[in-house]
C-alpha positions as CSV (number, residue, x, y, z in Angstrom):
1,X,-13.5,43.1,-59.7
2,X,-13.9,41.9,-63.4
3,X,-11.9,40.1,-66.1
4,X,-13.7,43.0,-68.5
5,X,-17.6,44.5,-69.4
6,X,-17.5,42.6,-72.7
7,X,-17.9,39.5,-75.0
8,X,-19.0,37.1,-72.4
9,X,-21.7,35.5,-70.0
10,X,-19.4,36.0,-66.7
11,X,-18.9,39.2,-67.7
12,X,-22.4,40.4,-69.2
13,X,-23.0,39.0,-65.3
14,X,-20.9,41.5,-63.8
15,X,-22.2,44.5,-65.5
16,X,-25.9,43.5,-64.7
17,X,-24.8,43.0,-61.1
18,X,-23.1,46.9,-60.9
19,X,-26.7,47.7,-61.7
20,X,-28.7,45.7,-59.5
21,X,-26.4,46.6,-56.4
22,X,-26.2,50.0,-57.6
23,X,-30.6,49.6,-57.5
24,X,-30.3,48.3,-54.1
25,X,-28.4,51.4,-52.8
26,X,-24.9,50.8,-52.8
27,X,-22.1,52.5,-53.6
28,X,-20.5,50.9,-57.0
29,X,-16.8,50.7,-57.8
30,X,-16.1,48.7,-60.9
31,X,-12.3,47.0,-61.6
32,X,-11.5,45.7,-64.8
33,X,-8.4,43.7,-65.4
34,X,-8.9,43.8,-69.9
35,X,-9.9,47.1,-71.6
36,X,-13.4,45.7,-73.2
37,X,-16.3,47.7,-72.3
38,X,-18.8,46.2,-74.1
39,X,-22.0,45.7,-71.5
40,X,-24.0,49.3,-69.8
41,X,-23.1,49.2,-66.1
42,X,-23.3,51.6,-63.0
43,X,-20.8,52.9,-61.2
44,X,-17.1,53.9,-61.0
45,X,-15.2,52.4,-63.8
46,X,-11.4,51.5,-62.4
47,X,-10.0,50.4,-66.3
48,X,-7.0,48.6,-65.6
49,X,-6.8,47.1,-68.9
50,X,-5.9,50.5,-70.5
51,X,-2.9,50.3,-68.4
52,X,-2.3,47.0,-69.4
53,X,-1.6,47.9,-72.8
54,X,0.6,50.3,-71.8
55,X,3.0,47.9,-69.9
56,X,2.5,44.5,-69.8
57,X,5.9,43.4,-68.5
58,X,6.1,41.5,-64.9
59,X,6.8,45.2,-63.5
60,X,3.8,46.7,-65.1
61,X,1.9,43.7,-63.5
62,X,3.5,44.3,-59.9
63,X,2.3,48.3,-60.4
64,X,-1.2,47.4,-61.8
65,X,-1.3,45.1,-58.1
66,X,0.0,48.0,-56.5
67,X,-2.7,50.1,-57.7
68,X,-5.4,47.9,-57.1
69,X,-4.6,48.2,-53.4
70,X,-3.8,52.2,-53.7
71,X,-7.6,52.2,-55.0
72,X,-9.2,50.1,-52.7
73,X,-8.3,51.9,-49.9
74,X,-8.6,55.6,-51.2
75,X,-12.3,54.9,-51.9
76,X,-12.7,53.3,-48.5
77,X,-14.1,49.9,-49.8
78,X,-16.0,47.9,-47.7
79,X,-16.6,44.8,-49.5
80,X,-15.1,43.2,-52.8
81,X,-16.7,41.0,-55.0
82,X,-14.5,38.9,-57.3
83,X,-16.3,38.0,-60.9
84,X,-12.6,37.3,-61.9
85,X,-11.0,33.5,-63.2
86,X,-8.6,32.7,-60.7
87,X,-6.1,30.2,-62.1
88,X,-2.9,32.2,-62.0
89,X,-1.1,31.1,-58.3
90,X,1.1,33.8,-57.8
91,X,-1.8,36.6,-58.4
92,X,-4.0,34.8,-56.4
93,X,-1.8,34.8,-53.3
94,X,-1.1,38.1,-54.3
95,X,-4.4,39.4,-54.2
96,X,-5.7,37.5,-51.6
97,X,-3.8,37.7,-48.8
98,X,-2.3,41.0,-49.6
99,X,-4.0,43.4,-51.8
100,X,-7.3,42.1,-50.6
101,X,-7.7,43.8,-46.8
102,X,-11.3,43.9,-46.7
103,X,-14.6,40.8,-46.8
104,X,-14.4,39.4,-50.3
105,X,-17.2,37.6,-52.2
106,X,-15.4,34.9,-54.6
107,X,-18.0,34.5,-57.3
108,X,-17.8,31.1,-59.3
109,X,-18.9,31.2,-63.1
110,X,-18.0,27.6,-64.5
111,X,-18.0,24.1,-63.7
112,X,-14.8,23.5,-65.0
113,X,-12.0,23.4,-62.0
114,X,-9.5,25.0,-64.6
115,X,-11.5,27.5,-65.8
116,X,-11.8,28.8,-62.1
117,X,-9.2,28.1,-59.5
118,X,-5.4,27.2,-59.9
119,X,-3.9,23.9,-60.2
120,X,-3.1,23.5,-56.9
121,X,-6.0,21.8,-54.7
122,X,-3.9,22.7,-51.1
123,X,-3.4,26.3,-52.3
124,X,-7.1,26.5,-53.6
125,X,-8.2,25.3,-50.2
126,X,-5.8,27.4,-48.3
127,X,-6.8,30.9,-49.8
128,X,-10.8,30.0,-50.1
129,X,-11.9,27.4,-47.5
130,X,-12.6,30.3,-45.0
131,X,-13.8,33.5,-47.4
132,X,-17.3,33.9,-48.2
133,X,-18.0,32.3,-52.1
134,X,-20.8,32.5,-54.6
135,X,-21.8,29.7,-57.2
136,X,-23.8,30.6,-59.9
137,X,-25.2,27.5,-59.8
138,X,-26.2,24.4,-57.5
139,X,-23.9,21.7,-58.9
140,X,-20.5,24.3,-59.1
141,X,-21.6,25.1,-55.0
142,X,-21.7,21.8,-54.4
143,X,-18.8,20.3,-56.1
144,X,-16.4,23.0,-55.3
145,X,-17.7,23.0,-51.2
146,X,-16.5,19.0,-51.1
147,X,-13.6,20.1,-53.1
148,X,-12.1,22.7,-51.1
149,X,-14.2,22.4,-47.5
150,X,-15.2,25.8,-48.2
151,X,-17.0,26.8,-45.2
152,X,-19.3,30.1,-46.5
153,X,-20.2,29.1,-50.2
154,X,-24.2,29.4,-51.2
155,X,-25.7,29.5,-55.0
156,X,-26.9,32.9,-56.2
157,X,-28.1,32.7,-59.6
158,X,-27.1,35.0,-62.4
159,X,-29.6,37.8,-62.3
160,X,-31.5,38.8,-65.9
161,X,-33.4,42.1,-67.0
162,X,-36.2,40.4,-68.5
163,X,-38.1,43.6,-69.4
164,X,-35.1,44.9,-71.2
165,X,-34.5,41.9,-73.2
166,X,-37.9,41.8,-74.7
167,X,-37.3,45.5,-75.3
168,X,-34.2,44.4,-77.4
169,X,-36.0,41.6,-78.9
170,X,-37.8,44.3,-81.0
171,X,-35.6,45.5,-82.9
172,X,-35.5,45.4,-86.4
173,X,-33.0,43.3,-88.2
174,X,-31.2,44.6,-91.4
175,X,-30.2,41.5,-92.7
176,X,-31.7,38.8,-94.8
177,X,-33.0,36.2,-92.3
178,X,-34.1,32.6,-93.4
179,X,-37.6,32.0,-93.5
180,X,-37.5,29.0,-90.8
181,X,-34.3,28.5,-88.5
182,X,-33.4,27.1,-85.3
183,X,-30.4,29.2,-83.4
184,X,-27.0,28.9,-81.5
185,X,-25.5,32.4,-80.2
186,X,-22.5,32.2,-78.1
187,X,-18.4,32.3,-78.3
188,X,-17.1,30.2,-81.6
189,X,-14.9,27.9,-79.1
190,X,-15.1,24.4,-79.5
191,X,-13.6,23.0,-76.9
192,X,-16.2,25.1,-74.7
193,X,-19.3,25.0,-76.8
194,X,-18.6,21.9,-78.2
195,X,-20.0,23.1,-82.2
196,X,-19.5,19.9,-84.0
197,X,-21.6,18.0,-82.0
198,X,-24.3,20.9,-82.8
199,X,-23.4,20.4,-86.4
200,X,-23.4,17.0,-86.3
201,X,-27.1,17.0,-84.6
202,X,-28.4,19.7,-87.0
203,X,-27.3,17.1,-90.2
204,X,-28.7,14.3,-88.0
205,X,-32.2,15.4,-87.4
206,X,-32.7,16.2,-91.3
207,X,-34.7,19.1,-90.7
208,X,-33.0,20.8,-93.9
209,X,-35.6,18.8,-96.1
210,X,-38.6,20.6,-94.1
211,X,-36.2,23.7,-95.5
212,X,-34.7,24.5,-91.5
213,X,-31.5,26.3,-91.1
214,X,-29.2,26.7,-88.6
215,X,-28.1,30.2,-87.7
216,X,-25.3,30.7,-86.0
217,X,-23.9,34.0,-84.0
218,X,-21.1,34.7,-82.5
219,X,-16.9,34.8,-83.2
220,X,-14.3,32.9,-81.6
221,X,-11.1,31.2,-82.4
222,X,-12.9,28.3,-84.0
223,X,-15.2,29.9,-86.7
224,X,-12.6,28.7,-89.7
225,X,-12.8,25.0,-88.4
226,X,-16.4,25.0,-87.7
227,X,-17.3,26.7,-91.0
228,X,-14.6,24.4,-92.5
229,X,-16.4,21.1,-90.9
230,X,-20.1,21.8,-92.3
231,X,-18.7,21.8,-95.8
232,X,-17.2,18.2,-94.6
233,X,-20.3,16.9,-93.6
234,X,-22.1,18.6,-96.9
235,X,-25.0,20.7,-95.6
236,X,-22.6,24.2,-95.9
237,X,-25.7,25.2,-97.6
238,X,-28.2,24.7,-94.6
239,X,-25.5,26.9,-92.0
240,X,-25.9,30.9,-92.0
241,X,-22.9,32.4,-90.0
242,X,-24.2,36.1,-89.2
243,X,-20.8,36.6,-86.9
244,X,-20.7,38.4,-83.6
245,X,-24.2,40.2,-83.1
246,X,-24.5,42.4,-80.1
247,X,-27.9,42.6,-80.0
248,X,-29.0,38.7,-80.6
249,X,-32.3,39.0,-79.0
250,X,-34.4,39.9,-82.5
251,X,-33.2,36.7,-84.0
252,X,-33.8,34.7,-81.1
253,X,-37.2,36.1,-81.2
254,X,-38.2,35.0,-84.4
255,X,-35.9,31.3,-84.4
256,X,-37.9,28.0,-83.6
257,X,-35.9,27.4,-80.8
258,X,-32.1,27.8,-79.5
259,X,-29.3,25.0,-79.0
260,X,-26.2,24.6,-76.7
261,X,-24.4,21.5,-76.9
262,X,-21.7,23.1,-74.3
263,X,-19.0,20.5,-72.7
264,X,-19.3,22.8,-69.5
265,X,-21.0,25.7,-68.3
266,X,-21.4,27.7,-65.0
267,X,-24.6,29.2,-65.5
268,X,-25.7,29.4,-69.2
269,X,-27.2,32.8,-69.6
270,X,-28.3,32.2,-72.9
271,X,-30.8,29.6,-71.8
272,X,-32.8,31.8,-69.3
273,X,-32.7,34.8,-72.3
274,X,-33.7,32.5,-74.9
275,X,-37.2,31.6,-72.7
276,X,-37.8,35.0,-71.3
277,X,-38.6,35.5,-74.9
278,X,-41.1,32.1,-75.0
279,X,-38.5,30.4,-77.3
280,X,-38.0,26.9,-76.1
281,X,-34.4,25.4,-75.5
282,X,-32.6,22.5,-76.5
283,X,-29.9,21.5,-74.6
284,X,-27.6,18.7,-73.6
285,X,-27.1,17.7,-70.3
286,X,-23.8,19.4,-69.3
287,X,-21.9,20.7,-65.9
288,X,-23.6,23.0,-65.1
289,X,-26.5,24.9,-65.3
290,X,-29.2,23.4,-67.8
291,X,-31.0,21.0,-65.9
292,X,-31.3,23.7,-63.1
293,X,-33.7,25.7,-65.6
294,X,-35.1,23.4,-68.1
295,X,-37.6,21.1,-67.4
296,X,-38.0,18.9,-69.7
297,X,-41.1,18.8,-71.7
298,X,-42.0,21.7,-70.0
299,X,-40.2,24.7,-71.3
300,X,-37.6,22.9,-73.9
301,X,-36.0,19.2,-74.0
302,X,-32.8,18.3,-71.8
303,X,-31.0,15.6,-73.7
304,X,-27.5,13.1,-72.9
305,X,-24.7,15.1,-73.6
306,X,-21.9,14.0,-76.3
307,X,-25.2,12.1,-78.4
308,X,-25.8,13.7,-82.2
309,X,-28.7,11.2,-82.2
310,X,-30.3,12.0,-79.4
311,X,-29.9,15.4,-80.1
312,X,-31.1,15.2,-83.3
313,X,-34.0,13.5,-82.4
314,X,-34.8,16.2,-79.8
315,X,-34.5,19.3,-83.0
316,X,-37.0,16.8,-85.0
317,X,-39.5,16.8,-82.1
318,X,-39.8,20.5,-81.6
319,X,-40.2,20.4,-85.5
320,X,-43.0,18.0,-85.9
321,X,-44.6,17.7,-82.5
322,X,-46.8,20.8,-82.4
323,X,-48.3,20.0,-79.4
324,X,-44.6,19.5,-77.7
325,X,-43.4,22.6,-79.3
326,X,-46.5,24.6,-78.1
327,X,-46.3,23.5,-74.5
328,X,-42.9,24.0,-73.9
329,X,-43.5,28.1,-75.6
330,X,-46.6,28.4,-73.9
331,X,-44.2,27.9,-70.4
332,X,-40.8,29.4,-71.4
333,X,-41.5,33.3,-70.1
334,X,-42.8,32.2,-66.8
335,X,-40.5,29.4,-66.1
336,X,-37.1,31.8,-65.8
337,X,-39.0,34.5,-63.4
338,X,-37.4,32.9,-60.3
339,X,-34.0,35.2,-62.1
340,X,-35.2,38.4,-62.8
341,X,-33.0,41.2,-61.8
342,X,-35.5,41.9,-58.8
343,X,-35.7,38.2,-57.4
344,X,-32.0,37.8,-57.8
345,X,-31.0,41.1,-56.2
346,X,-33.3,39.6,-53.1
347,X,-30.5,36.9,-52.5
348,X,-27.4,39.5,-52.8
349,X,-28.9,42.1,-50.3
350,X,-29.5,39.5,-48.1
351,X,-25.7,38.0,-48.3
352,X,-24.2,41.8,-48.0
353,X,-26.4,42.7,-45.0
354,X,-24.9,39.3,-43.2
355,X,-21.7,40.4,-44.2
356,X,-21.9,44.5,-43.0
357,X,-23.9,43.2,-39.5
358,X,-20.1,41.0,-39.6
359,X,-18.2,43.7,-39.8
């Protein structure tokens, strides 16, 4: 089960997962509640999202539930894994302790409580404390076990194709590039990726007078205000906006290194892609995610979140100390082999098998 195959880390997750299970032997049935097929996957695509558009009244809802179940048992599923958000209470109970008849694997993709569970900590604790649940990172497994006394929770990282990126990563770009840039990619969402401070550090650090820009990729909700707030703080002219890229890897490639300035995370995919191509990372240190992968010094520089000087000061180092910058390149590639699609899919096939000898 998906939210959709498109426009998203959780969801580029999924699609990657279809394949490495798929790898590993298993049979693959895909659900997806949104019809956004964006990312390749393997498997039987279940779109309920076309349906969705179709009806989207509380009985269309009910009959999409209804088919769920129908589906699950036609195709004689053995386990379900659930990539989903689950913040709405009635679905939840709905799908858990009805149209869910067989093992489930709750996967957790953010630190942020209402981003993944609904509001209510006895109902959270009542439908998960006893299922089996994934993290896809140390600090969510750990917070959301003390949480909700979940019983059967373990961290398995989000799992990355590595050789395929750098594949990507050689494309050519079409479109006027500045000559020296550093690089955010990721949803336009403020509240989530927390853009002004990135603006704020970029004006900060100065490094438009050694003739740096920052590029940014992506679309979301927020791209007026952000767009709107560099001509406020008068450096419109050292911001590119290139929009929603769906191959980012070429520019990543050639940018000094990538930002995220995120509020909260789960797992930030975009830092372990970002050093599988030897670009070193910049990050503050938010919930959750970043400090699990960057060491600092070592492949990129970990800084205090909600700081524009500190952050600043951390773009103006990678500029000026070439020794720094150099080190943390040198180590970027081999720091993020650990979650390669074949060490990840180690953990999963090892969980499953637990599960099926269970059964």
């Amino acid at each position: 089960m998906a939210s959709s195959l498109g426009k998203g880390g959780a969801e580029r997750s999924s699609a990657l997962l279809s394949e490495m299970l798929f790898d590993l032997g298993y049979e693959i049935f895909i659900v997806t509640v949104l019809d956004d097929i964006e990312y390749s996957y393997k498997g039987q695509l279940f779109n309920l999202g076309v349906l969705k558009k179709q009806n989207n009244t509380f009985l269309g809802r009910l009959g999409r539930l209804k088919k769920i179940k129908s589906f699950l048992k036609t195709n004689n599923i053995d386990i379900i894994i659930d990539n989903r958000t689950r913040v709405q209470t009635y679905r939840e109970i709905i799908l858990t302790k009805i149209i869910y008849s067989v093992t489930t694997i709750y996967v957790i993709h953010n630190f942020n409580t209402s981003k993944t569970f609904t509001s209510y900590n006895w109902i959270n604790k009542w439908l998960y404390k006893n299922e089996y649940m994934t993290a896809v990172s140390k600090a969510a497994a750990e917070k959301f076990k003390n949480k909700y006394a979940l019983k059967q929770i373990s961290t398995i990282y989000n799992g990355f194709d590595f050789e395929n990126i750098k594949l990507l990563a050689n494309e050519e770009i079409k479109t006027d590039l500045p000559e020296k840039f550093i690089i955010f990619f990721g949803r336009i969402d403020d509240y989530h990726k927390n853009l002004k401070l990135l603006i704020e550090g970029f004006k900060l650090s100065n490094l438009s007078s050694k003739k740096f820009k920052l590029l940014i990729l992506g679309d979301g909700p927020d791209l007026e205000m952000i767009k709107a707030y560099t001509e406020a703080l008068k450096i419109k002219k050292h911001v590119v906006f290139k929009g929603f890229i769906s191959n980012p890897y070429p520019y990543v490639k050639r940018a000094r290194f990538m930002v995220l300035t995120s509020r909260f995370e789960g797992f930030p995919m975009v830092i372990p892609e970002s050093l599988s191509l030897g670009i070193p990372v910049v990050s503050v240190n938010c919930e959750s995610g970043p400090k699990e992968v960057i060491i600092n010094g070592y492949n990129g520089l970990l800084v205090e979140n909600y700081n524009p000087q500190e952050l600043a000061n951390a773009f103006s180092s990678l500029v000026l100390n070439d020794d720094l910058y150099n080190n943390c390149s040198k180590n970027a590639a081999k720091s993020v082999e650990k979650f390669s699609i074949e060490a990840i899919s180690r953990f999963w096939e090892k969980l499953l098998n637990k599960i099926i000898n269970n059964i």
